[in-house]
C-alpha positions in Angstrom: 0.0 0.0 0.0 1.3 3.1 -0.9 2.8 5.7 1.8 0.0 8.0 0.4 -3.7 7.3 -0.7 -4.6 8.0 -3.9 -7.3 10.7 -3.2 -9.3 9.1 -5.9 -10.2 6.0 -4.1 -10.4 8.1 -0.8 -13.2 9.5 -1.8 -15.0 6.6 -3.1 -14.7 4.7 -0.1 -15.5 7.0 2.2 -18.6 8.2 -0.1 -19.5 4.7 -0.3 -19.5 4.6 3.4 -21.9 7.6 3.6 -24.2 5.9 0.9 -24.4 2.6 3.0 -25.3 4.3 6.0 -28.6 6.0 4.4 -29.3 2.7 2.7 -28.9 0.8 5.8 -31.6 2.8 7.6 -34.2 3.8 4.6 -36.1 0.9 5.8 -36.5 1.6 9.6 -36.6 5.4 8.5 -39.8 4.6 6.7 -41.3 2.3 9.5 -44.2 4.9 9.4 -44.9 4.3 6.3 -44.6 0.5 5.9 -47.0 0.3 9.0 -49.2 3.0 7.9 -52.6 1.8 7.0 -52.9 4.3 3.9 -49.7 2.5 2.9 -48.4 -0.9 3.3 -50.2 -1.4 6.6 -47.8 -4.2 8.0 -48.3 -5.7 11.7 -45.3 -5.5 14.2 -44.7 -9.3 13.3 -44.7 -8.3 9.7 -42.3 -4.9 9.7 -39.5 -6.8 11.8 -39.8 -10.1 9.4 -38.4 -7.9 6.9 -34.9 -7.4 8.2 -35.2 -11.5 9.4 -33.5 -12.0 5.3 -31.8 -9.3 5.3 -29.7 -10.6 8.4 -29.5 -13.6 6.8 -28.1 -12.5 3.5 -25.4 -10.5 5.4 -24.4 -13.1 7.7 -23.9 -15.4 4.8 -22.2 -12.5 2.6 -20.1 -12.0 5.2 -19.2 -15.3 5.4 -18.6 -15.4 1.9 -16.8 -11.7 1.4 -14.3 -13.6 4.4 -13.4 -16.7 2.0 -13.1 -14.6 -1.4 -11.2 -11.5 -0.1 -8.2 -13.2 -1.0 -9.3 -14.7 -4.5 -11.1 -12.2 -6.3 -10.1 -8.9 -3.7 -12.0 -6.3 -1.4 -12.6 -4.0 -4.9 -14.8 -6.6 -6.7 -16.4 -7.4 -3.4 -17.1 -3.5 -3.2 -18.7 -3.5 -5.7 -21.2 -6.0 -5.8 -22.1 -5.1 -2.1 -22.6 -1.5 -3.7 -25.2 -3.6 -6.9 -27.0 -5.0 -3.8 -27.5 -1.9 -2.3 -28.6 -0.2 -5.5 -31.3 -3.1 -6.3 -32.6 -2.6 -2.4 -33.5 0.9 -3.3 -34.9 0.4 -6.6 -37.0 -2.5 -5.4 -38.2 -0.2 -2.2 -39.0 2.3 -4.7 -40.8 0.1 -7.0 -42.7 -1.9 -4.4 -44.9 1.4 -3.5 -46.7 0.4 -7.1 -48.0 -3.0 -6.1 -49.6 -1.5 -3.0 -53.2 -3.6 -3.2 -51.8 -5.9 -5.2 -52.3 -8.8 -2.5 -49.3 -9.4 -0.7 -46.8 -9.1 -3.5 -45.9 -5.6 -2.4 -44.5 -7.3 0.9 -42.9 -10.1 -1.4 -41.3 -7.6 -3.2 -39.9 -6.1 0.2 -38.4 -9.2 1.4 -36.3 -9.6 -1.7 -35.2 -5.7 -1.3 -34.2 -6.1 2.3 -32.5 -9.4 1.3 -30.8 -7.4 -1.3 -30.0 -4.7 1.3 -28.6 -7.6 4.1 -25.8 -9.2 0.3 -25.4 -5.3 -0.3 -24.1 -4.8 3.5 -22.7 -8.2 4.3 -20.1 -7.5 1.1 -19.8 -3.9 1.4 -18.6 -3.3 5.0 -16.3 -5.4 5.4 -14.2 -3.9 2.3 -14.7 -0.5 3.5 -13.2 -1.5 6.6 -10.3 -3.1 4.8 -9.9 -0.2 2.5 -10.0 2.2 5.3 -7.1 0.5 7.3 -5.2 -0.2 4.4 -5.3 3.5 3.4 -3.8 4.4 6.7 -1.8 1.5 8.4 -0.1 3.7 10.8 -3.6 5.1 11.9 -5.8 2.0 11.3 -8.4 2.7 14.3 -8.9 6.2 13.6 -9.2 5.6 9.8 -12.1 2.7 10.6 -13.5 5.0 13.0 -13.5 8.1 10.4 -15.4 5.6 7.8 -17.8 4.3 10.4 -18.5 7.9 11.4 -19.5 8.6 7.9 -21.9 5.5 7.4 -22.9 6.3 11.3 -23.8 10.2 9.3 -25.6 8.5 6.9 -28.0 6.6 9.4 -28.9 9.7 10.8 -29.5 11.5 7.7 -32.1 8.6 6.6 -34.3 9.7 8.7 -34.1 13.2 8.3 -34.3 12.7 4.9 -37.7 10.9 5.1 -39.1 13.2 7.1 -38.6 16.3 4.4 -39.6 13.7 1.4 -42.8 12.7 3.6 -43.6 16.4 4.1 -43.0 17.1 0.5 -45.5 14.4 -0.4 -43.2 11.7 -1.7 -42.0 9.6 1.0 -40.2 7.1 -2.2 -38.1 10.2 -2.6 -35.7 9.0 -0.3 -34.7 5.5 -1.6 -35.1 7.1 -6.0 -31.6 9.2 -4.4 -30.0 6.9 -3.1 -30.2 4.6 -5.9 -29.2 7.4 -8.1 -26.0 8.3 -5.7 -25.1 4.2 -5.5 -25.0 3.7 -9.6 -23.1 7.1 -9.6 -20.7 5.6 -6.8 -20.5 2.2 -9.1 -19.5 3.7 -12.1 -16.5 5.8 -10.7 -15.5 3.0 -8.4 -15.3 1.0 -11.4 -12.6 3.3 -12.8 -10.3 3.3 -10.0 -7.9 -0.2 -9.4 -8.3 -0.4 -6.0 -5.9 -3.2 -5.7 -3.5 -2.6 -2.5 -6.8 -2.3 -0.4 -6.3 -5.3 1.4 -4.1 -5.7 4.7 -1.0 -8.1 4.5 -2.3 -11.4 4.4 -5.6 -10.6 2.5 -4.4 -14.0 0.3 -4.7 -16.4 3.4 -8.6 -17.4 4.0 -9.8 -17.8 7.1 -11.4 -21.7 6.0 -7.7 -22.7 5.3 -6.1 -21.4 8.2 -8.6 -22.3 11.3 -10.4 -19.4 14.0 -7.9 -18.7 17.1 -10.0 -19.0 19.7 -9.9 -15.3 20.8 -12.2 -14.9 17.9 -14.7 -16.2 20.0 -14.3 -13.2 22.2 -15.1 -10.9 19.6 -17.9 -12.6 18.4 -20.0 -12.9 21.5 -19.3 -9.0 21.7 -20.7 -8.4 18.2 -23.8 -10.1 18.7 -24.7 -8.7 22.0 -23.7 -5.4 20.1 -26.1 -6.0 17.6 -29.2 -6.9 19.9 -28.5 -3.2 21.2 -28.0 -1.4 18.2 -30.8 -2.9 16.6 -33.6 -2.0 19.5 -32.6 1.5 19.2 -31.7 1.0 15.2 -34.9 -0.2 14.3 -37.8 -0.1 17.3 -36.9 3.9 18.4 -39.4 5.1 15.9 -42.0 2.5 17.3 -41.3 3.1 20.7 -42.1 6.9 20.3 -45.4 6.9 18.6 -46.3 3.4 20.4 -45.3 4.0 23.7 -45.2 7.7 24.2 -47.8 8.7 21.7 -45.4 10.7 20.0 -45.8 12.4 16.2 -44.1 10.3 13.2 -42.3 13.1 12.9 -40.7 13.2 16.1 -40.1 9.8 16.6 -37.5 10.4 13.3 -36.0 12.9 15.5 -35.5 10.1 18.3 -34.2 7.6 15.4 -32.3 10.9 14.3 -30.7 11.6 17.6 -29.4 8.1 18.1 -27.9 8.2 14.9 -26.4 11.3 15.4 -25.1 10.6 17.9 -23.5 7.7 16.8 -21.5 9.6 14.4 -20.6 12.6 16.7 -19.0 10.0 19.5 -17.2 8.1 16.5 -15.4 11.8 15.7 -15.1 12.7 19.2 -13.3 9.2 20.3 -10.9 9.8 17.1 -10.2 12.7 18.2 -9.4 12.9 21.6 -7.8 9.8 21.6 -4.4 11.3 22.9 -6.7 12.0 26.1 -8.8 9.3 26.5 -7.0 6.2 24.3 -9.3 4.0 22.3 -8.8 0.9 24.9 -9.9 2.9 27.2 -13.2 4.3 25.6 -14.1 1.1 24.9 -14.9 -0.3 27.8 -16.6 2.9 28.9 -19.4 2.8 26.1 -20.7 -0.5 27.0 -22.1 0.7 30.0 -23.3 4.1 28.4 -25.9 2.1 26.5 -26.9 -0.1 29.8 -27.9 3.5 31.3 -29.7 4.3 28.3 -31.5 1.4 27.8 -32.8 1.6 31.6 -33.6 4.6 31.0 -35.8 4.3 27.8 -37.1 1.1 29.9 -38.4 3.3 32.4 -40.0 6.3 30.2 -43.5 4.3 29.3 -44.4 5.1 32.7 -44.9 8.6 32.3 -41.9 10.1 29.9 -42.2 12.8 27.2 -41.0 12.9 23.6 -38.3 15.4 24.9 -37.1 12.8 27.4 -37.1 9.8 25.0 -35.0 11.8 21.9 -32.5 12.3 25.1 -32.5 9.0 25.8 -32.0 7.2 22.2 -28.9 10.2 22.1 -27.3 8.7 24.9 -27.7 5.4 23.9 -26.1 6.4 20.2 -23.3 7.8 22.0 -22.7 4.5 24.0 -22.9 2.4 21.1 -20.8 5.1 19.0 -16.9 3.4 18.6 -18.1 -0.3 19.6 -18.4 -1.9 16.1 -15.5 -0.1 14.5 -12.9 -0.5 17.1 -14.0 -4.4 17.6 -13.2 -5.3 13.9 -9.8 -3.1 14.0 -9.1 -4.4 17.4 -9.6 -8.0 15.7 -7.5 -6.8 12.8 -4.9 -6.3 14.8 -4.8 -9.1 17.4 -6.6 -11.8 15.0 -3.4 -11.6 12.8 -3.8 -15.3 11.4 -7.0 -14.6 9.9 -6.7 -10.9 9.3 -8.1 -10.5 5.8 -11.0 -12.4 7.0 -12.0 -10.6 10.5 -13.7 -7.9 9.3 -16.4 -9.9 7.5 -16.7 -12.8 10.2 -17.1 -10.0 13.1 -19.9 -8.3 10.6 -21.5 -11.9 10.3 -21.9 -11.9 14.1 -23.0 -8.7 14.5 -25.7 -9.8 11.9 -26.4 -12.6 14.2 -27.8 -10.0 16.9 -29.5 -7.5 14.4 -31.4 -10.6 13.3 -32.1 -11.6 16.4 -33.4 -7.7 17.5 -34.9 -7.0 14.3 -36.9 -10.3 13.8 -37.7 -11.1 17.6 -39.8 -8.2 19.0 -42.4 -8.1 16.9 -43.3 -12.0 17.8 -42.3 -10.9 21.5 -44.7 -8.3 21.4 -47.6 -9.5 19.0 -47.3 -13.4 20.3 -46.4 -13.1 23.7 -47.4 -9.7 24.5 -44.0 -8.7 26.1 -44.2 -4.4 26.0 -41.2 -2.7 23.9 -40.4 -0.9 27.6 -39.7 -4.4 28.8 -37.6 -5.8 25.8 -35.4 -2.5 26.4 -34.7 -3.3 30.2 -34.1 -6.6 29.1 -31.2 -5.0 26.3 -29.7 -3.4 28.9 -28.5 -6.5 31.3 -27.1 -7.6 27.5 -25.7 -3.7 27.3 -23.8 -5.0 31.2 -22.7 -8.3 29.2 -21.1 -6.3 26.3 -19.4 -4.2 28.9 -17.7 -7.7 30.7 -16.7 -9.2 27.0 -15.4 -5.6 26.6 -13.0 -6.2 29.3 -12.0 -9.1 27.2 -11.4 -7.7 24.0 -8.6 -4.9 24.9 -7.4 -7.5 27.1 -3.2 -7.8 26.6 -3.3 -11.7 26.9 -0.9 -13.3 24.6 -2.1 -14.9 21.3 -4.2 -17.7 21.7 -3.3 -21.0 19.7 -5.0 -21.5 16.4 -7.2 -24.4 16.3 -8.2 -25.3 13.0 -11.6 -25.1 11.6 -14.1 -28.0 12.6 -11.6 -29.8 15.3 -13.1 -30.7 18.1 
């Protein structure tokens, strides 16, 4: 990799990193709509069985992106997380047509949310690579930067929304992105892009066998993922549902998590000579436990104002988790470097799925209250901060054990 990036590629994958963020969150962004009943009217069962595929597709594209980094490169995987992403928001766009058409409308959405899980499960993974690679000497404030920037694109999704809903064209939002992603396709296509992979991006993870430490990191990105999705994805709900709150406010709760999200990635890049990354890390853990207590305990008589404060906090607490975990497994996972990224993004997949998919059975089968699955997210939010502990631990290397040994 060269001493100095060319700006070209830079730009693309940092863009690209923006334009994943807004994709990533179109479709809890426009949970108003798809439960509306002058639109797609879909149950609470119904809205979180569409991101059940797309969790799956992005496990299994993580998976995948793991095995083929070193065969066909992070560039081509970029790109085809990028077509995924791009046929997500045309098929979102589309699917508004076939409203009353039976339930082919909500067919159609499970194969654009499926499309959205390939588009994520690829694309990540080789940002992350990318973004290391540019920067070797400053790999976890270069992941952090790109994470900030998809992290400022989930909090423009909703924003965006709400101006394309007040304009009267709601489908607004995912016809731009789709335009910005084949813009961002054709240009990346231009650039080579072929030094974007860490030493070692030739050695697959199957071939070599998981150290055991991997486990470690795991377990932390699926508890991560259970608490980034019940804010992610159930904020919006929660407001309107719980504290009778406009659509349009609730965006600004989804909004201010979001935010937030992005504003604590910059801050903990940038005060890192202050308070080091280690550090932070196991801070944050318990950040979101306080929030998620505290969003537990609004249904009892909060306000609007008091629950866009508390899904702040909790994007603050979740803010440097994911990034730092895959460069802290970079860096300490250095058998199966090439390969951590996508297997900690598989994980973390794990616990979106679970989040995503299991509160609206919770809620409509077992008729658990969205206050009580947040309390419940917060004693995972204490386990996160114990496997944090873990993580930036200074143990020495543990021995590889191959893949499938018992």
């Amino acid at each position: 990799m060269p001493t100095v990036p060319d700006r070209r590629e830079v730009a693309a994958v940092y863009a690209a990193g923006l334009a994943q963020g807004v994709a990533l969150v179109t479709f809890p962004a426009a949970s108003s709509i798809l439960t509306s009943p002058d639109w797609y009217d879909l149950s609470s069962t119904a809205y979180g069985g569409l991101f059940l595929p797309q969790a799956i597709a992005a496990i299994a594209a993580s998976l995948a992106g793991a095995r083929l980094a070193g065969t066909i490169g992070p560039r081509r995987l970029l790109l085809i997380g990028l077509a995924g992403d791009l046929l997500a928001m045309s098929l979102l766009f589309a699917s508004q047509f076939l409203i009353g058409v039976g339930t082919l409308p909500y067919l159609v959405l499970l194969v654009a949310t499926t499309s959205l899980g390939i588009g994520f499960g690829f694309a990540v993974p080789s940002l992350n690579t990318f973004a290391a690679a540019f920067f070797p000497e400053r790999a976890d404030r270069a992941v952090l930067y790109l994470n900030a920037l998809l992290g400022l694109g989930t909090a423009l999704a909703p924003v965006l929304v709400a101006v394309f809903v007040g304009l009267g064209f709601w489908s607004g939002l995912p016809l731009l992105v789709a335009v910005v992603l084949a813009g961002l396709i054709l240009f990346t296509r231009t650039l080579p892009l072929e030094a974007g992979s860490p030493a070692g991006a030739g050695q697959r993870a199957g071939g070599l066998g998981i150290p055991g430490a991997f486990w470690i990191f795991a377990a932390f990105a699926v508890c991560y993922g259970i608490v980034e999705t019940m804010n992610g994805n159930w904020a919006t709900v929660y407001m309107t549902q719980d504290l009778g709150a406009s659509a349009t406010v609730a965006s600004l709760a989804l909004t201010a998590f979001w935010g937030m999200v992005t504003v604590g990635r910059i801050l903990f890049a940038a005060i890192e000579r202050w308070l080091p990354e280690r550090s932070a890390y196991r801070i944050l853990p318990f950040v979101a436990a306080v929030s998620l207590a505290a969003t537990a305990l609004l249904s009892g008589g909060g306000t609007a104002a008091t629950g866009i404060a508390a899904f702040g906090l909790a994007g603050l607490g979740c803010s440097a988790l994911l990034p730092l975990t895959i460069s802290f497994g970079q860096q300490r996972l250095t058998a199966i470097a090439a390969s951590a990224a996508g297997l900690i993004i598989a994980f973390y997949q794990v616990g979106y799925g679970i989040a995503a998919f299991g509160v609206g059975p919770l809620q409509d089968a077992a008729g658990i209250s969205l206050s009580t699955l947040y309390g419940a997210t917060a004693v995972i939010a204490l386990v996160m901060g114990i496997l944090a502990i873990a993580v930036v631990s200074r143990q020495p290397a543990i021995a590889v054990t191959p893949v499938g040994a018992r």
